[in-house]
N, C-alpha and C positions, 0 to 999 in steps of 0.2 A: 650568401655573399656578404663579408662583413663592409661597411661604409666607412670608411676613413677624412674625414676634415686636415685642411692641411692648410695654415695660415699662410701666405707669405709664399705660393709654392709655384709662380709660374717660371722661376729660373736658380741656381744657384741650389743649395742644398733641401732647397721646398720641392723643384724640379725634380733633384736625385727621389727623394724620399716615396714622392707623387709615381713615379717609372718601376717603382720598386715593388711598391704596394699592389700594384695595378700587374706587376708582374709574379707577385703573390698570387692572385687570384680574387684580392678585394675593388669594393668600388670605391673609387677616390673623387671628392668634391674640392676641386680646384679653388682658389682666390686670391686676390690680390687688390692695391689697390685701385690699379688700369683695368678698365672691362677689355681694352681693347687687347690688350696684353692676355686676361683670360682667355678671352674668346682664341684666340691665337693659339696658347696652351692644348687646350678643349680640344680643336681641331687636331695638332698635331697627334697628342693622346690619343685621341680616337679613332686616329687612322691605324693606330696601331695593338690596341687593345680593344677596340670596338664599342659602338655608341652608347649602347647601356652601362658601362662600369667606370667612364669620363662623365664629369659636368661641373659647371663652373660657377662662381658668382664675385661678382667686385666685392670687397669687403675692406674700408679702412676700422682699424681696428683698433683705433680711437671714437669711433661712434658707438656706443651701445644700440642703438638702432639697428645697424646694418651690419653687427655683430649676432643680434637677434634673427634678424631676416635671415644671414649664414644658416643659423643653427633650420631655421622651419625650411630651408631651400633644400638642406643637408635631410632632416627628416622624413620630408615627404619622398624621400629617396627609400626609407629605411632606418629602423633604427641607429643613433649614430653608438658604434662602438668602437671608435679612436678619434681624440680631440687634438690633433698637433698644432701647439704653441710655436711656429717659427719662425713668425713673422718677426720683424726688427729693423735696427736700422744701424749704423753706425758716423762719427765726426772723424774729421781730420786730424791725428794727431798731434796735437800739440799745448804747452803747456795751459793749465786752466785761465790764469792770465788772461791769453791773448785767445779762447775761446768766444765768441760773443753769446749775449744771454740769449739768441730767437734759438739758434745749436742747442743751448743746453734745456732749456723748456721742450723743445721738440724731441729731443732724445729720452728724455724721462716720459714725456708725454706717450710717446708710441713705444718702449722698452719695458715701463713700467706699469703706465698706468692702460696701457692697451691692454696687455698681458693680465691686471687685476679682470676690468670688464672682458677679456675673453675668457679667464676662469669661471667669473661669476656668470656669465651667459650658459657656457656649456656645463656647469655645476648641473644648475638649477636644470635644465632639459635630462642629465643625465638622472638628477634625481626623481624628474618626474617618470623619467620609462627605465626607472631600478636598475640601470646599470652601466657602465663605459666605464675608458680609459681615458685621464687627459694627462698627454704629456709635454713639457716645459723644457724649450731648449736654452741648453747650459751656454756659456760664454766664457771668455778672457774676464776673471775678477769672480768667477761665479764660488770658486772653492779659497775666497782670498790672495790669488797672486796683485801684486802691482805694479806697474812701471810708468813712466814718465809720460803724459800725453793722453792716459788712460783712464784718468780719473773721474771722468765720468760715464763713459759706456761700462768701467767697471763695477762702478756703484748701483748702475743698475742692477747687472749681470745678477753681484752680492743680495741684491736685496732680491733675484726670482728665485734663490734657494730660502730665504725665508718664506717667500711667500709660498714654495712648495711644501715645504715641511709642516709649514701652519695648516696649510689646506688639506693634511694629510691624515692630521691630527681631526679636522672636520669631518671628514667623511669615515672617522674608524668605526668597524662595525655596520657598513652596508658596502653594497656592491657595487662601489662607485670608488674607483683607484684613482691618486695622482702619483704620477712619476716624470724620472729624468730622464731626457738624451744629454749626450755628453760629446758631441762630433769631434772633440779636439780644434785641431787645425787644419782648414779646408781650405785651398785656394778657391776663393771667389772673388766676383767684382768686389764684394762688398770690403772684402778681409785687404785688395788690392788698394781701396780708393781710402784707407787708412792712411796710405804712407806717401812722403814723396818721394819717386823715384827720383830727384837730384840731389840730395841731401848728402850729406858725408857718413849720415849714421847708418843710409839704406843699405852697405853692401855687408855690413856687421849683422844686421838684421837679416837681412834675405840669404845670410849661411845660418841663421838659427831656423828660419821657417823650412828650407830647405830640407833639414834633416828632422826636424816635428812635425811638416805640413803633408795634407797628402790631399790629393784629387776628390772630386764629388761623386766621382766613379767607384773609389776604392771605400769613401765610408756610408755613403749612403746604402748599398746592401746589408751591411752589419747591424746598421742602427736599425732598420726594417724587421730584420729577424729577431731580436734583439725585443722589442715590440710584439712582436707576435708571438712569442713565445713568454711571455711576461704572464703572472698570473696571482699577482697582489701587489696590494700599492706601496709607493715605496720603495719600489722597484729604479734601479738605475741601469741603464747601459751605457756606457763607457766605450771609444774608439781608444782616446790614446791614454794607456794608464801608466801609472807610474814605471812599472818595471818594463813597458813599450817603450816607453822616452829614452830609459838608462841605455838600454839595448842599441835604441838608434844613434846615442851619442857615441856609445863601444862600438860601433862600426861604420861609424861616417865616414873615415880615412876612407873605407873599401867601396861605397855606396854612394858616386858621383852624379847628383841632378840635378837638374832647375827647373823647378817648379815656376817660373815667373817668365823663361823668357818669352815667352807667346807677347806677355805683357811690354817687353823692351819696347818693341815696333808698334804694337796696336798697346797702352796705357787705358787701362781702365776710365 
């Protein structure tokens, strides 16, 4: 049974990915920053995959400490042979301006520099037992897009494809892979509590996510297998690629949905 780590995963595309794996047939080590939130995870998981192949640990992932403890909770499990990066955070849209600075140090703080010390945590473990997979999940800004509001969750994004590519270049030559997911666009709270739904610009916007965005249902199996089926570093899987987008835009007229209204009534 292989062991999967998964940052960030007690809800939202951590949750999808955790259900997936577990429905592979791996064991999945749960975390976040609420234990109480884990524990909650944990139980549900294991009512339905069974006690052995769920478990959990809080992890904020800006502490190297408790990034460390992850990784010896994760191996006294088992060797860990999948490291997922998907914890994160995201700000309110709007211009950098009127951003305030505790926003923009927190954002870089847990986007970026968690994500360095969660590298560096799972490297070093991975090197010491010759082998895993750690993969880094992609974002808005991550292949250079930019738009208004975005300027700094995308400079993070930007700068974990450097820091993948550098780390990739680190481990050439032994059995220790980095690579990317790539989910596109997922409705979640997280992707929701970007925007404000009174704005004048939200209904321009929620016809573009509309026809880009898609459920945690629909891309978290893909990115799972995707994953599994991975077998050198460098490796990327991709949900929404380029000739996916062209397509969805060539047939919008026919392909009527709203992905948000749940959100109308109940707002993230």
């Amino acid at each position: 049974m292989k062991t999967v780590v998964i940052t960030g995963s007690t809800r939202g595309i951590g949750r999808g990915l955790a259900e997936n794996f577990l429905a592979s047939g791996c064991r999945v080590i749960v975390s976040a920053r609420s234990q109480s939130k884990v524990d909650e995870a944990v139980s549900e998981l294991q009512a339905v995959y069974g006690i052995e192949a769920v478990a959990g640990l809080r992890c904020e992932i800006t502490s190297e400490q408790e990034l460390a403890e992850l990784w010896t909770f994760a191996s006294e499990k088992g060797p860990v042979d999948y490291w997922i990066n998907n914890a994160g955070m995201s700000i309110v849209r709007k211009p950098l301006a009127e951003q305030s600075a505790d926003d923009l140090r927190r954002i870089v703080d847990t986007n970026l520099t968690g994500l360095l010390l969660a590298c560096k945590i799972a490297l070093a473990g991975m090197q010491k037992q010759g082998f895993g997979q750690i993969w880094n999940m992609e974002g808005f800004g991550s292949t250079g897009q930019t738009n208004t509001g975005m300027a700094a969750y995308g400079a993070t994004k930007r700068a974990l494809n450097y820091v993948t590519t550098s780390l990739q270049k680190e481990v050439k030559g032994t059995a220790v892979q980095v690579n990317t997911l790539s989910p596109g666009i997922v409705v979640t709270d997280l992707l929701v509590g970007d925007y404000d739904f009174t704005s004048s610009e939200w209904q321009k916007t929620r016809k573009i996510l509309n026809i880009l965005g898609d459920t945690v249902e629909t891309v978290t199996p893909y990115l799972v297998q995707g994953v599994l089926k991975a077998q050198k570093s460098g490796s990327r899987v991709a949900w929404l690629t380029t000739r996916k987008a062209f397509w969805r835009f060539l047939t919008a007229g026919f392909n009527k949905r709203d992905l948000f209204a749940v959100y109308d009534s109940h707002p993230a």
